[in-house]
N, CA, C and O atoms as CSV, one atom per row, in Angstrom:
chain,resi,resn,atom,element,x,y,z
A,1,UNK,N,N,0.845,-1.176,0.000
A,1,UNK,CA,C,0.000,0.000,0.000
A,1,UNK,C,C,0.886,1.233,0.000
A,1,UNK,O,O,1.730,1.326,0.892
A,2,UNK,N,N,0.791,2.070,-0.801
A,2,UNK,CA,C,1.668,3.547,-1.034
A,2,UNK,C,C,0.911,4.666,0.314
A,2,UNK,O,O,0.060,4.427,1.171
A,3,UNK,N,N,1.391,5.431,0.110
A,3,UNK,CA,C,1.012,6.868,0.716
A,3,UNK,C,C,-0.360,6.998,0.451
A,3,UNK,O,O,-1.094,7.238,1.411
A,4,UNK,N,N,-0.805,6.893,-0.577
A,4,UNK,CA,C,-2.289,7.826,-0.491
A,4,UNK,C,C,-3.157,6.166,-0.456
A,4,UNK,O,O,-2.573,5.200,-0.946
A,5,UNK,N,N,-4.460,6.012,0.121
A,5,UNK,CA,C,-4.900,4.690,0.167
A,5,UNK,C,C,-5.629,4.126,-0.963
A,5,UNK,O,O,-6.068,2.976,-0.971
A,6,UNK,N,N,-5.762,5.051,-2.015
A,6,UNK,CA,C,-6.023,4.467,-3.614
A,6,UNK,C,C,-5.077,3.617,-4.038
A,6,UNK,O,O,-5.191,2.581,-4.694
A,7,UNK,N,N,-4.027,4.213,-3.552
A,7,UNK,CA,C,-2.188,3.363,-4.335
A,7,UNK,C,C,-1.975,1.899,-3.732
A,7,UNK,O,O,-1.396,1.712,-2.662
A,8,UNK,N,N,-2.303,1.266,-4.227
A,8,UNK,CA,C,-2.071,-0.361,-3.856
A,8,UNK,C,C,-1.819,-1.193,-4.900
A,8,UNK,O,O,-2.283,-1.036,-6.029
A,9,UNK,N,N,-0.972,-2.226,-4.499
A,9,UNK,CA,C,-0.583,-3.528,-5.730
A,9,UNK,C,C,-0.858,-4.502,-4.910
A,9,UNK,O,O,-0.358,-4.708,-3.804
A,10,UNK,N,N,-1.711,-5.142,-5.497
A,10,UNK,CA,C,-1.583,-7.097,-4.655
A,10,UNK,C,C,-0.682,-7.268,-6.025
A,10,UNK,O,O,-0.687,-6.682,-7.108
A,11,UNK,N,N,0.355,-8.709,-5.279
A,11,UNK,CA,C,1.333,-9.736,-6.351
A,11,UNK,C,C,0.604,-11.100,-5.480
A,11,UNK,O,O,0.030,-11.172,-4.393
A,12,UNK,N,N,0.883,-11.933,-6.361
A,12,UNK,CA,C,1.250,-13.443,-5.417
A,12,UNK,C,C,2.820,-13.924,-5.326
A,12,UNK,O,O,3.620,-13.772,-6.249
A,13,UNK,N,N,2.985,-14.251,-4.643
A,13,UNK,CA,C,4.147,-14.826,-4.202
A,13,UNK,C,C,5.151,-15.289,-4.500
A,13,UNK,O,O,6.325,-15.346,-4.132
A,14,UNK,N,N,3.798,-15.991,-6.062
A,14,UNK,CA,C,4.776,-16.504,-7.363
A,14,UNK,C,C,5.437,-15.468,-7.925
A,14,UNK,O,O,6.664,-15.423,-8.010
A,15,UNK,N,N,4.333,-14.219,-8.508
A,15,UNK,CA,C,4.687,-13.342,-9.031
A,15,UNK,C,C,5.922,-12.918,-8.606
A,15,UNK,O,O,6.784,-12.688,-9.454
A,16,UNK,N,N,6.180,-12.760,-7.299
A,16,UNK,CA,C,7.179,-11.343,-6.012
A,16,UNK,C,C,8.505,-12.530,-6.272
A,16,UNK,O,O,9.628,-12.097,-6.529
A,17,UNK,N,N,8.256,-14.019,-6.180
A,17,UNK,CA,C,9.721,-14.570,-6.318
A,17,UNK,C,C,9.651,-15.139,-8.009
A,17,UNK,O,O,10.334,-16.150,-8.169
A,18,UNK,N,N,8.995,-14.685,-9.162
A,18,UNK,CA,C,9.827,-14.266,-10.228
A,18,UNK,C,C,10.545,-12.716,-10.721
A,18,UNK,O,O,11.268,-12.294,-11.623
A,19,UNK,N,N,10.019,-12.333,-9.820
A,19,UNK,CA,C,10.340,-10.349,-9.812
A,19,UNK,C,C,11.661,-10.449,-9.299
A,19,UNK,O,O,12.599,-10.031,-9.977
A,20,UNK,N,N,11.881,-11.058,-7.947
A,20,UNK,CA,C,12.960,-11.102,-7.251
A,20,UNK,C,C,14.228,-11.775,-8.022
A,20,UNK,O,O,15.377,-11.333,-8.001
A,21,UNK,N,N,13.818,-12.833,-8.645
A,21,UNK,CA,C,14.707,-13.753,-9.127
A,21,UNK,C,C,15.433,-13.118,-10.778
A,21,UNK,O,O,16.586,-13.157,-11.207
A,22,UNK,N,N,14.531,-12.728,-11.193
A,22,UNK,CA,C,14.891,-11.233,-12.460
A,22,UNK,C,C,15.957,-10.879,-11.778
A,22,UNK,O,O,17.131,-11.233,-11.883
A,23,UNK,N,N,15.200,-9.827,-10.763
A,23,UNK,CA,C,16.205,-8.735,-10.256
A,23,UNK,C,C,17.674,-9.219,-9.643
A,23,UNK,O,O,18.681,-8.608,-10.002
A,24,UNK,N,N,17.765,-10.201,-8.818
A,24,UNK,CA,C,18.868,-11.107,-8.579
A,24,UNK,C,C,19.760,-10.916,-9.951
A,24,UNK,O,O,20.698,-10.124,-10.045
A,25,UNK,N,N,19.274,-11.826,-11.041
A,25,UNK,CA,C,20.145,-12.062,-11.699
A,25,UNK,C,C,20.853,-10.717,-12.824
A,25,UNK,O,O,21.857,-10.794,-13.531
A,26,UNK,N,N,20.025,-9.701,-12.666
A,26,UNK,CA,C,20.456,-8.225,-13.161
A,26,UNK,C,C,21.083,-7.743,-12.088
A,26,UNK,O,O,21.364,-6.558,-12.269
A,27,UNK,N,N,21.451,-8.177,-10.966
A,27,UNK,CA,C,22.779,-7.685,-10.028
A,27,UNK,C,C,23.808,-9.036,-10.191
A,27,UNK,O,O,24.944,-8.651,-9.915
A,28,UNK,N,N,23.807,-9.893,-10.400
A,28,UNK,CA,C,24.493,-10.581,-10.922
A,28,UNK,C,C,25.582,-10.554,-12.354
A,28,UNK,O,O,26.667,-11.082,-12.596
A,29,UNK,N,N,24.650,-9.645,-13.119
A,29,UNK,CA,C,25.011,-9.502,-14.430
A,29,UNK,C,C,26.013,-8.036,-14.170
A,29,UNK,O,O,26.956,-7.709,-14.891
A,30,UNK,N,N,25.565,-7.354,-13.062
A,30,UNK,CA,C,26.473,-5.921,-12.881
A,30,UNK,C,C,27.581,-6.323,-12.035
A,30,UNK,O,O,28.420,-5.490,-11.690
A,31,UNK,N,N,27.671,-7.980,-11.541
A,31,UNK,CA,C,29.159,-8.090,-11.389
A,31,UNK,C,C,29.041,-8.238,-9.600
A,31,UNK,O,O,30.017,-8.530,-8.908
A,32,UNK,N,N,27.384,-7.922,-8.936
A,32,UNK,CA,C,27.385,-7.961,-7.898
A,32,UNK,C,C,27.454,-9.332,-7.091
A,32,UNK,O,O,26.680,-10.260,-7.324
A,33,UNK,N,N,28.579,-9.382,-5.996
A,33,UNK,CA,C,28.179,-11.019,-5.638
A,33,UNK,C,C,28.151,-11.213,-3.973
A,33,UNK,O,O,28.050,-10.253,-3.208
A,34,UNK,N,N,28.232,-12.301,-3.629
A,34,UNK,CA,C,28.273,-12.514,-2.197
A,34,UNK,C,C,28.684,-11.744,-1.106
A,34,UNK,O,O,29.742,-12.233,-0.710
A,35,UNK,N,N,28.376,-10.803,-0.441
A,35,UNK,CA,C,29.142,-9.908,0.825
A,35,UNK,C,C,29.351,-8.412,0.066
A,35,UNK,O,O,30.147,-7.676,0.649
A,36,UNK,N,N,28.870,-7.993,-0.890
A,36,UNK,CA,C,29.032,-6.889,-1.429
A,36,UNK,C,C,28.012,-6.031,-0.644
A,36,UNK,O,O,27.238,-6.446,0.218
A,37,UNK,N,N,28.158,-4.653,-1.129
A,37,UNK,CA,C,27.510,-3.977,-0.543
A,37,UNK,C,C,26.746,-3.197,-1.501
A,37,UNK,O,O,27.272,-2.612,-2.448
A,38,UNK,N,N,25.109,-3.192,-1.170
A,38,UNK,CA,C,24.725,-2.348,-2.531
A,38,UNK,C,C,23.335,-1.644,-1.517
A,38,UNK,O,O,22.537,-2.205,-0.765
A,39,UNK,N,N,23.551,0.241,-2.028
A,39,UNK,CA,C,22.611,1.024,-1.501
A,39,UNK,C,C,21.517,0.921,-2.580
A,39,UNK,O,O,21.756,0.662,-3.760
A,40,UNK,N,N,19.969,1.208,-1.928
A,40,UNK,CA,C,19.248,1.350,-2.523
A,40,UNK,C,C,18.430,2.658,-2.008
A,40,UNK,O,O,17.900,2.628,-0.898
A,41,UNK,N,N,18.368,3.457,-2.587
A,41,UNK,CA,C,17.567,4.731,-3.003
A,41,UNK,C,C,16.100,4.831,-3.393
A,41,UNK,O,O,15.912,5.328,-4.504
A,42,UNK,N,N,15.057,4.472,-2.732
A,42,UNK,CA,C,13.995,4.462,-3.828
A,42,UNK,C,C,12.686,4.961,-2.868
A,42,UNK,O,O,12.797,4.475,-1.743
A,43,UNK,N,N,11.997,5.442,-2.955
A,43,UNK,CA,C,10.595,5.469,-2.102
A,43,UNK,C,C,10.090,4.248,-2.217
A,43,UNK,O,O,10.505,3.239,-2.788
A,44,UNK,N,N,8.623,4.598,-1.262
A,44,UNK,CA,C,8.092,3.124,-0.498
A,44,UNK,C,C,7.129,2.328,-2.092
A,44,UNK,O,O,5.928,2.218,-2.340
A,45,UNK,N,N,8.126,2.008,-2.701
A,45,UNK,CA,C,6.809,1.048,-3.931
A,45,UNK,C,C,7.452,-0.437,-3.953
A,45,UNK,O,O,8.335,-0.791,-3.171
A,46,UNK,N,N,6.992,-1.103,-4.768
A,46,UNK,CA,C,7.191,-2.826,-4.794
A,46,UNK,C,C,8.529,-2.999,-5.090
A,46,UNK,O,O,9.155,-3.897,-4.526
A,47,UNK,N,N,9.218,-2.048,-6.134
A,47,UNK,CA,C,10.810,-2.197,-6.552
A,47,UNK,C,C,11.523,-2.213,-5.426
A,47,UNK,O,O,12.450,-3.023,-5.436
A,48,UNK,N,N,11.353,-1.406,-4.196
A,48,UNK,CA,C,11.996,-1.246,-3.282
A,48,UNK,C,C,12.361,-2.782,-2.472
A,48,UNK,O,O,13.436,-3.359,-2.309
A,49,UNK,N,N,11.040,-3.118,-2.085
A,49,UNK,CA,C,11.040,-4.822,-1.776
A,49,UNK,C,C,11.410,-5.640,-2.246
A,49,UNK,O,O,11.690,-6.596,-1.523
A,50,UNK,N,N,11.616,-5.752,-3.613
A,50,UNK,CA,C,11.805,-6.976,-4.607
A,50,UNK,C,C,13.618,-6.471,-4.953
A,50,UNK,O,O,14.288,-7.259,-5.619
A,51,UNK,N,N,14.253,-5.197,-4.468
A,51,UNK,CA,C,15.521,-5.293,-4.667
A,51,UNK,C,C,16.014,-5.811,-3.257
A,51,UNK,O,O,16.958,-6.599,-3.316
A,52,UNK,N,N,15.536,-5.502,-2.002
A,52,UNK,CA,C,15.962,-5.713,-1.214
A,52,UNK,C,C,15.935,-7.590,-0.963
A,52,UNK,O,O,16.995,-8.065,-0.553
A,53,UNK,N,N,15.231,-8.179,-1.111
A,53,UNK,CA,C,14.742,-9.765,-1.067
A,53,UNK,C,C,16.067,-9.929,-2.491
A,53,UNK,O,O,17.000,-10.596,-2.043
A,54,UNK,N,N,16.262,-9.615,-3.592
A,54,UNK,CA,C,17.115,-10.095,-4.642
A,54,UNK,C,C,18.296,-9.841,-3.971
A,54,UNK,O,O,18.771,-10.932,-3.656
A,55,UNK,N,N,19.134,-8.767,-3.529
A,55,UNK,CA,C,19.882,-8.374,-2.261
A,55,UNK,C,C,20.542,-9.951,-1.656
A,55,UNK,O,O,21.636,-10.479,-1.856
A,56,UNK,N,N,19.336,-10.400,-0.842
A,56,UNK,CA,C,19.034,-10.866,-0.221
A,56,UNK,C,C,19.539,-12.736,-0.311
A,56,UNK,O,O,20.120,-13.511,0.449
A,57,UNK,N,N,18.914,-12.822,-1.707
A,57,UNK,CA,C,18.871,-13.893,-2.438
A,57,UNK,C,C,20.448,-14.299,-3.160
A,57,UNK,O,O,20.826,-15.406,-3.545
A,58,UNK,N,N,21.062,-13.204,-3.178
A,58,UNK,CA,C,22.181,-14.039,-3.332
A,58,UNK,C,C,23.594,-13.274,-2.756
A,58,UNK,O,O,24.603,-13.057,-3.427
A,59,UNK,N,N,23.305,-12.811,-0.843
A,59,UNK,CA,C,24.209,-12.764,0.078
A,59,UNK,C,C,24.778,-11.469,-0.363
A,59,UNK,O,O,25.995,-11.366,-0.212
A,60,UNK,N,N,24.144,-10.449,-0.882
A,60,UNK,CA,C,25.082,-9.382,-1.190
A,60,UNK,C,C,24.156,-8.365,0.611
A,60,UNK,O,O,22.985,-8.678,0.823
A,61,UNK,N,N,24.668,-7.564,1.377
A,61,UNK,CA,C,24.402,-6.835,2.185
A,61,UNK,C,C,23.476,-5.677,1.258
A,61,UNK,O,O,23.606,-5.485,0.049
A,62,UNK,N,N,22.482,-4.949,2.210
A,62,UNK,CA,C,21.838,-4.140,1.325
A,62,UNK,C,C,21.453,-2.694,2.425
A,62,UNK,O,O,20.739,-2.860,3.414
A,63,UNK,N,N,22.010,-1.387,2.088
A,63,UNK,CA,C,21.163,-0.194,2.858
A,63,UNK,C,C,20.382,0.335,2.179
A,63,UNK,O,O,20.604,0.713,1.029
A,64,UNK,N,N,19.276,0.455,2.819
A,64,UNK,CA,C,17.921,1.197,1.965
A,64,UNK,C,C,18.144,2.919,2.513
A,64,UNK,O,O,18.119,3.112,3.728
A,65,UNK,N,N,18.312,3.861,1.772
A,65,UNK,CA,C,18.059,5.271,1.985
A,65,UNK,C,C,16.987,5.807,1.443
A,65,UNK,O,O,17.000,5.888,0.215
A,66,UNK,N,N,16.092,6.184,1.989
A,66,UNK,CA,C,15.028,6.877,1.359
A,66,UNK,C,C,14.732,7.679,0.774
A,66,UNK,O,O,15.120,8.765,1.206
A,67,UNK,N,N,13.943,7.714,-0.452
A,67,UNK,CA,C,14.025,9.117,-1.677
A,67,UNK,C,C,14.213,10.677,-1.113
A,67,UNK,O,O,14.736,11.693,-1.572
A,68,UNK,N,N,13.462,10.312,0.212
A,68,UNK,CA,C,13.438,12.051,0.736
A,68,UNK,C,C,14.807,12.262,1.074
A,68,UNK,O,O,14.694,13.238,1.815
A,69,UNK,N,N,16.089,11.986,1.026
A,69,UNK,CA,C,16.936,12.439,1.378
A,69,UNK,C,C,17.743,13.323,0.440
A,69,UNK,O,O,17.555,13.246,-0.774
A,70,UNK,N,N,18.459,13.996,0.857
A,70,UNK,CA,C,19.324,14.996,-0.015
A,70,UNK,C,C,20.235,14.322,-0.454
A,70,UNK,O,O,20.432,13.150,-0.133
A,71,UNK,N,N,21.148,15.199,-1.522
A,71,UNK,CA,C,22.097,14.074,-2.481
A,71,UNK,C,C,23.229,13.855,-1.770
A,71,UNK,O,O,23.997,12.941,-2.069
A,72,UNK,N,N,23.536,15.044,-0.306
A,72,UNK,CA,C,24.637,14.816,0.148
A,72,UNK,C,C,24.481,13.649,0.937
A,72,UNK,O,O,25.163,12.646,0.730
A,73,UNK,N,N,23.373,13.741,2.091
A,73,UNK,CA,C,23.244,12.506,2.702
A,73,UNK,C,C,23.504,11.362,2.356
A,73,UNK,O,O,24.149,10.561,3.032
A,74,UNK,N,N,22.923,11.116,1.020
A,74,UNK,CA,C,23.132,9.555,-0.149
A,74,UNK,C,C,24.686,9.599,0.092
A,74,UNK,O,O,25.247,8.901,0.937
A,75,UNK,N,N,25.260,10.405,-0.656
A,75,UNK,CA,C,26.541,10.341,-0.360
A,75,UNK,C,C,27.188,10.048,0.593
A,75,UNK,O,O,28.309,9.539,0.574
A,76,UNK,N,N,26.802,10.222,1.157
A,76,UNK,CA,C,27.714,10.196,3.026
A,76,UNK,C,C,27.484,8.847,3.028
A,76,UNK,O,O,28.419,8.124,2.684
A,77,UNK,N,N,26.204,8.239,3.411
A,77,UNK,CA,C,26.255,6.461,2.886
A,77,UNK,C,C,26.566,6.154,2.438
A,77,UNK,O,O,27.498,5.550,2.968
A,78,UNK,N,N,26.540,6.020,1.540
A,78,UNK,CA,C,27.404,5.715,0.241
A,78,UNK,C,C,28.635,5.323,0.667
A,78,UNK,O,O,28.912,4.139,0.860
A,79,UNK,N,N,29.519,6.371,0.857
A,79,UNK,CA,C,31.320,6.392,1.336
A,79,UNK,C,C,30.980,5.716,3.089
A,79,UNK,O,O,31.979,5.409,3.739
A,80,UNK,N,N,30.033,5.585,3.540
A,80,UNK,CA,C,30.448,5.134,4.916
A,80,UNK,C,C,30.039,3.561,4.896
A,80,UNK,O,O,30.611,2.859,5.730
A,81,UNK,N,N,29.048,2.901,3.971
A,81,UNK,CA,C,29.254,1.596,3.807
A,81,UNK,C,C,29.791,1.336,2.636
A,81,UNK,O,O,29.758,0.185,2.199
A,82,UNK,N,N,30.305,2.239,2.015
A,82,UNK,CA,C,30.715,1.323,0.584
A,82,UNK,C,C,30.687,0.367,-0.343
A,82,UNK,O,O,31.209,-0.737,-0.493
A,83,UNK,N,N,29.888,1.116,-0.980
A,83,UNK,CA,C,28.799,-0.148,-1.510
A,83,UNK,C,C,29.560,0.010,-3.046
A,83,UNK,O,O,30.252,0.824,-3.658
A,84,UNK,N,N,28.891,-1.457,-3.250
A,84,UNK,CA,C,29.520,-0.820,-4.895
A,84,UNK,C,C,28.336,-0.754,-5.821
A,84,UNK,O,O,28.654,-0.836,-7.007
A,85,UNK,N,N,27.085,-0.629,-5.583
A,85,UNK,CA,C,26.420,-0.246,-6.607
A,85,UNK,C,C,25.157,0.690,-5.955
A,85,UNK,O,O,24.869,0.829,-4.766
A,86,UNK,N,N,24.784,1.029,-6.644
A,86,UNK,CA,C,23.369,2.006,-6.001
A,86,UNK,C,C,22.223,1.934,-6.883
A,86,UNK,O,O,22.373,2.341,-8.036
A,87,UNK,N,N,20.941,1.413,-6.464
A,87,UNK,CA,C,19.747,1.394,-7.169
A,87,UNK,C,C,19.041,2.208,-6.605
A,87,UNK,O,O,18.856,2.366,-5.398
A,88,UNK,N,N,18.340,3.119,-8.062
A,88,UNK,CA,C,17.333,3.718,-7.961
A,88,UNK,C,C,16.631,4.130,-8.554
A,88,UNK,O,O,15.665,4.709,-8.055
């Protein structure tokens, strides 16, 4: 459910672990692997979940920063976990 209570997605489960399993293998393909570190940037929608679970799925560490933040803040994360990739 988003911010305003019109904004909603149902998935099934199937759906959320072929979304996930995509997304896995497109961090895979950017070279991302086991114990890495990758920020994610995004407001509260389904991408946000389905990167964090792909994350997830194949042992890479994951910080979520939230869209409302400024570009310096991102930054400052960024350089303080060192991640090597950033989705958003």
């Amino acid at each position: 459910e988003g911010n305003e209570p019109e904004d909603s997605t149902k998935i099934t489960y199937r759906e959320l672990l072929h979304k996930v399993c995509q997304f896995a293998n497109v961090l895979r393909s950017q070279g991302v692997k086991k114990g890495d570190r990758v920020s994610i940037y995004l407001p509260m929608i389904l991408e946000l979940v389905i990167a964090m679970l792909a994350c997830a799925r194949i042992g890479a560490l994951h910080s979520v920063v939230f869209a409302g933040f400024s570009a310096d803040s991102l930054c400052e994360r960024i350089l303080d976990c060192g991640c090597c990739l950033l989705i958003t």
